[in-house]
C-alpha positions as CSV (number, residue, x, y, z in Angstrom):
1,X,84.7,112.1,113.8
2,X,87.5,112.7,111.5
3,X,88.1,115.0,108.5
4,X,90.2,114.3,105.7
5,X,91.3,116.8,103.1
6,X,91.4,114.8,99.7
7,X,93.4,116.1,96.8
8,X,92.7,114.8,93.1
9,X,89.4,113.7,94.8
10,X,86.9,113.8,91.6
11,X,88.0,110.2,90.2
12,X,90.1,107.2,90.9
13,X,92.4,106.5,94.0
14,X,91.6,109.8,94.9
15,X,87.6,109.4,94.7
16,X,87.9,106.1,96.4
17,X,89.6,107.4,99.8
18,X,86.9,109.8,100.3
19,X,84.6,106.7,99.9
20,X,86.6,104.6,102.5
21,X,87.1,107.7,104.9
22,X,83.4,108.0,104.6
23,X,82.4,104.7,105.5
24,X,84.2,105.3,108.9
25,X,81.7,108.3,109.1
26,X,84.4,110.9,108.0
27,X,83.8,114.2,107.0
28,X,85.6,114.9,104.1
29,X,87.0,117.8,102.1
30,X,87.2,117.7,98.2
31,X,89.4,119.4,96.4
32,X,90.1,119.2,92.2
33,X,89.5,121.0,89.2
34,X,86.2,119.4,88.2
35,X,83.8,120.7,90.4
36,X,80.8,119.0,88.5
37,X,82.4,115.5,89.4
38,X,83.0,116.9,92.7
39,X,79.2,118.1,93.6
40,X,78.1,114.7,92.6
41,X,80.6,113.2,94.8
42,X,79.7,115.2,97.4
43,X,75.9,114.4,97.1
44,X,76.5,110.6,96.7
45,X,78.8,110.5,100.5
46,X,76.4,113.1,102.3
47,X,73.3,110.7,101.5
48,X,74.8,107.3,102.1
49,X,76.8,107.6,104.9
50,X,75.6,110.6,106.7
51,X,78.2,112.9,107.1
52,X,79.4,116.1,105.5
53,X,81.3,116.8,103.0
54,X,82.7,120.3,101.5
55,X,84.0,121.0,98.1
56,X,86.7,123.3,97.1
57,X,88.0,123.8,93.4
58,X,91.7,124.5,92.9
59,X,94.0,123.9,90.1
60,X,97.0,122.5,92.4
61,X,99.4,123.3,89.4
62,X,98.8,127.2,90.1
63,X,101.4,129.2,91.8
64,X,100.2,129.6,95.3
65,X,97.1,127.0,94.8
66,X,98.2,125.6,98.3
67,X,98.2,128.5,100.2
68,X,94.9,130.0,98.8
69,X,93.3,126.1,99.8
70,X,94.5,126.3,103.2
71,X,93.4,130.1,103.6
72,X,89.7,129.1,102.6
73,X,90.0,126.2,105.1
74,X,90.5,128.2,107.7
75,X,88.0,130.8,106.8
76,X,85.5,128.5,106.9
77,X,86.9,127.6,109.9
78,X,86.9,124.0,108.7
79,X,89.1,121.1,110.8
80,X,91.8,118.7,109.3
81,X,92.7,115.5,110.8
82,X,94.2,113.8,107.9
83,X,95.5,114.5,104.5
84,X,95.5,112.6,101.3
85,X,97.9,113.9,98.6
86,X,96.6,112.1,95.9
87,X,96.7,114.4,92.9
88,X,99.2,113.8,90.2
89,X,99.7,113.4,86.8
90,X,102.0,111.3,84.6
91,X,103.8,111.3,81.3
92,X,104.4,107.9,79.3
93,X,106.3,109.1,76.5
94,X,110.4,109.4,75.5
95,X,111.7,112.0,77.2
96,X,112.2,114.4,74.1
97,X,109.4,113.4,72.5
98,X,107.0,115.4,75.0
99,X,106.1,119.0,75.3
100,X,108.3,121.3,78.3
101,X,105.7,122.4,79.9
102,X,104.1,118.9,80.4
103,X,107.1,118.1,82.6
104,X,106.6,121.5,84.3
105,X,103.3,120.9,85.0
106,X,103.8,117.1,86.5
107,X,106.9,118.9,88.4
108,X,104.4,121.4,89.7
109,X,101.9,119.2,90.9
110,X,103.7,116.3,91.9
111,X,106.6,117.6,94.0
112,X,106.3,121.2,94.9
113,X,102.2,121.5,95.3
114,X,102.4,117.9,97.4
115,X,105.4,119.7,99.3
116,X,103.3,122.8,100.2
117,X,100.4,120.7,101.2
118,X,102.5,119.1,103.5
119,X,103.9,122.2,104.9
120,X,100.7,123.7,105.4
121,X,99.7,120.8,107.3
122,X,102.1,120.6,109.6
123,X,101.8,124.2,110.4
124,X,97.8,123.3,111.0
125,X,98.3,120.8,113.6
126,X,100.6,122.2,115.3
127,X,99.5,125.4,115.7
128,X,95.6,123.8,116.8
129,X,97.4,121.0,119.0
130,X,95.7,118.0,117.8
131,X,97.2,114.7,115.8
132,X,97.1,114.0,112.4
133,X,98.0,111.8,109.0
134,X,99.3,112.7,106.4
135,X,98.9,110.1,103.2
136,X,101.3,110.9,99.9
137,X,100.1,108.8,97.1
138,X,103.8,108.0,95.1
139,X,103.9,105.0,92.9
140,X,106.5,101.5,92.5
141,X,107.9,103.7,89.9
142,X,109.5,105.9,92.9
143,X,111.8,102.5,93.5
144,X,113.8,102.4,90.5
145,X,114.5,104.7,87.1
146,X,112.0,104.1,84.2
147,X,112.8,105.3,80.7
148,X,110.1,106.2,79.1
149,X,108.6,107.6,82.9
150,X,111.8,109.3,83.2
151,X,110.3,112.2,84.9
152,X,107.1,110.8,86.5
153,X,109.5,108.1,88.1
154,X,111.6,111.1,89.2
155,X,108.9,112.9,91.4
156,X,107.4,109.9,92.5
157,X,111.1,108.8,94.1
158,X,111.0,112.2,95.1
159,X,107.7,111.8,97.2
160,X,108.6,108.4,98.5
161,X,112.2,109.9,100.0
162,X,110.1,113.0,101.0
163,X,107.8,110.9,102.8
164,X,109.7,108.4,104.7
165,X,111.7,111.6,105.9
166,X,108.9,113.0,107.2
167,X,107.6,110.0,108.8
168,X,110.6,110.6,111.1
169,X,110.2,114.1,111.6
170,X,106.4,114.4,111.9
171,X,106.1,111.8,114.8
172,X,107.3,114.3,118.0
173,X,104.7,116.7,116.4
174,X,101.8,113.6,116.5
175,X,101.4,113.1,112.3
176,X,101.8,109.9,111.1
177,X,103.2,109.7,107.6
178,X,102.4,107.1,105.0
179,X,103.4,106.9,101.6
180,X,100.9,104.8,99.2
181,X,102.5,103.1,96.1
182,X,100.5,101.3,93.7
183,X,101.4,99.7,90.5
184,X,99.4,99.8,87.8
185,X,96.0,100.6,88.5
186,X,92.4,101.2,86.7
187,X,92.5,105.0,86.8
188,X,92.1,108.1,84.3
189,X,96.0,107.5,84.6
190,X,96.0,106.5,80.6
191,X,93.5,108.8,79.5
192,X,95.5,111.8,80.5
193,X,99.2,110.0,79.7
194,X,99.9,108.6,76.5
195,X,99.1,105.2,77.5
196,X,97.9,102.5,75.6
197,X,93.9,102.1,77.3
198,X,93.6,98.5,76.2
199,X,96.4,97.7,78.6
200,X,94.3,98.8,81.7
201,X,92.4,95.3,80.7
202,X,95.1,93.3,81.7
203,X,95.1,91.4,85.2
204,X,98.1,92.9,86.7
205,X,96.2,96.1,87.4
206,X,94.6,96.6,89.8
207,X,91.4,98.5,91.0
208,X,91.4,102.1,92.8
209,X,88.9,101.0,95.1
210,X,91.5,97.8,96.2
211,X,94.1,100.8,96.1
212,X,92.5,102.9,98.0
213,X,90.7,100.7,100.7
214,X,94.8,99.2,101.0
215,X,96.5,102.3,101.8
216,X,93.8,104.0,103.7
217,X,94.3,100.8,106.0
218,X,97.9,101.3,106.2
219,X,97.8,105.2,107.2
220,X,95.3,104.1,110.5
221,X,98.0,101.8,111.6
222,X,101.0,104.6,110.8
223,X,102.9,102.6,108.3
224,X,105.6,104.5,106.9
225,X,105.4,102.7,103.0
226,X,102.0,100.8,101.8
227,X,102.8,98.6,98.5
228,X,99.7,96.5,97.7
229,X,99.8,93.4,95.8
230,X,102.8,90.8,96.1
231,X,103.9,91.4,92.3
232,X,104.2,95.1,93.2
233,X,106.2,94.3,96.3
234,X,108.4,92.0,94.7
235,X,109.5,94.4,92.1
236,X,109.8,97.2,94.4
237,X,112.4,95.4,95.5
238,X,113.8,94.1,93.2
239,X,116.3,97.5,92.6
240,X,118.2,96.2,96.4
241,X,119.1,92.6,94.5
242,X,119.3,94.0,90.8
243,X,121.7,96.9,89.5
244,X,119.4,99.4,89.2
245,X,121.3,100.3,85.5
246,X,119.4,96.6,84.6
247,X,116.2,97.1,86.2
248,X,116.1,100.9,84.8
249,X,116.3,98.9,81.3
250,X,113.9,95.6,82.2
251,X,111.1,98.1,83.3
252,X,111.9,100.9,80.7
253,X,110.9,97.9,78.0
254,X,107.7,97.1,79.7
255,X,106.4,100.5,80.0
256,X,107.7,100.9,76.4
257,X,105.1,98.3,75.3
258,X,102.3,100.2,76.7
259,X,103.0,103.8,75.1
260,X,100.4,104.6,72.3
């Protein structure tokens, strides 16, 4: 039986891996900052699928956060076999229009905590001798520059190039490294980033169960990059045929449309 550590577990893509690694009779751990969600998660896996799961509440934007997470891990003498690096936040908004510390905060979480988590990891397995996965959740906006994401495209490129790195590294050590990225998908994503809600109606996005069940899939079988959906592989792409000074501008409009 494996255990997978799940950051941003309480909702969305996050929530939905800790259902599929359940379903393989996984023991999971749960980490956000809503431990009322998290409890009720935790209830709903241990009675359906039998196995156990343990919550931990941690504000990953908190200097240190990491460390402290992996500390309580080990005093409760938990095991890790994979990792899920799902939390993240976002910011649909021109670029001076937002706040600083909103940018700080999605710098926080996105890059450096998802770098320390990764760190930690690595440190885990090797020093207990045993294999291991590590999923980064990134996004199609890591393939290309995005005005009006300027700086959520940034850390997700960041993740993406961390990740495919790694994948490299990682292997002598036995960890697999696969980095997920969705396109748009049905998450709290527009609740907490000036997005336009209605748009979360239209077809192209699509569910964070789909998401999840996808990329989960994909980390098993060691792929290095999981992009699910053909539309969201195509225009992943898209930046090796098209300057990416034109695609910058082609998906900058789109996203444009969908600011509030």
């Amino acid at each position: 039986m494996k255990t997978a550590l799940i950051t941003g577990a309480s909702s969305g893509i996050g929530k939905e891996l800790a259902i599929a690694h359940a379903k393989k009779e996984g023991n999971v751990i749960l980490v956000a900052r809503s431990e009322n969600k998290l409890n009720e998660l935790k209830t709903a896996l241990e009675e359906e699928f039998g196995i156990d799961a343990f919550v931990i509440v941690k504000n990953l934007t908190k200097e240190n956060a990491a460390k402290e997470l992996f500390d309580e891990i080990d005093e409760h003498k938990l095991r890790i076999d994979y990792l899920f690096n799902n939390a993240g936040i976002g910011e649909m908004t021109l670029f001076s229009e937002a706040e600083l510390w909103r940018y700080q905060q999605m710098i926080e979480l996105n890059i450096s905590s998802l770098t320390e988590m990764c760190f930690y990891f690595t440190h885990y397995i090797k020093t207990n001798n045993h294999k291991g996965k590590i999923l980064n959740v990134a996004s199609t906006a890591a393939f290309q520059p995005i005005p009006n994401m300027a700086v959520y495209a940034a850390t997700k490129a960041y993740v993406l190039s961390l990740s495919q790195s790694l994948s490299v590294e990682l292997k002598k050590h036995g960890i697999t490294v696969t980095v997920l990225c969705p396109g748009p998908t049905r998450t709290n994503f527009s609740q907490d980033s000036n997005v336009n809600e209605s748009i979360e109606s239209l077809p192209i996005f699509a569910s964070a169960k789909d998401v999840a069940e996808y990329g989960y899939k994909k980390m098993l079988r060691g792929d290095e990059v999981a992009i699910p959906g053909v539309i969201n592989q195509l225009g992943a792409n898209s930046s090796r045929l098209i300057p990416r000074k034109v695609t910058s501008r082609i998906f900058g409009g789109i996203i444009g449309l969908g600011r509030k």
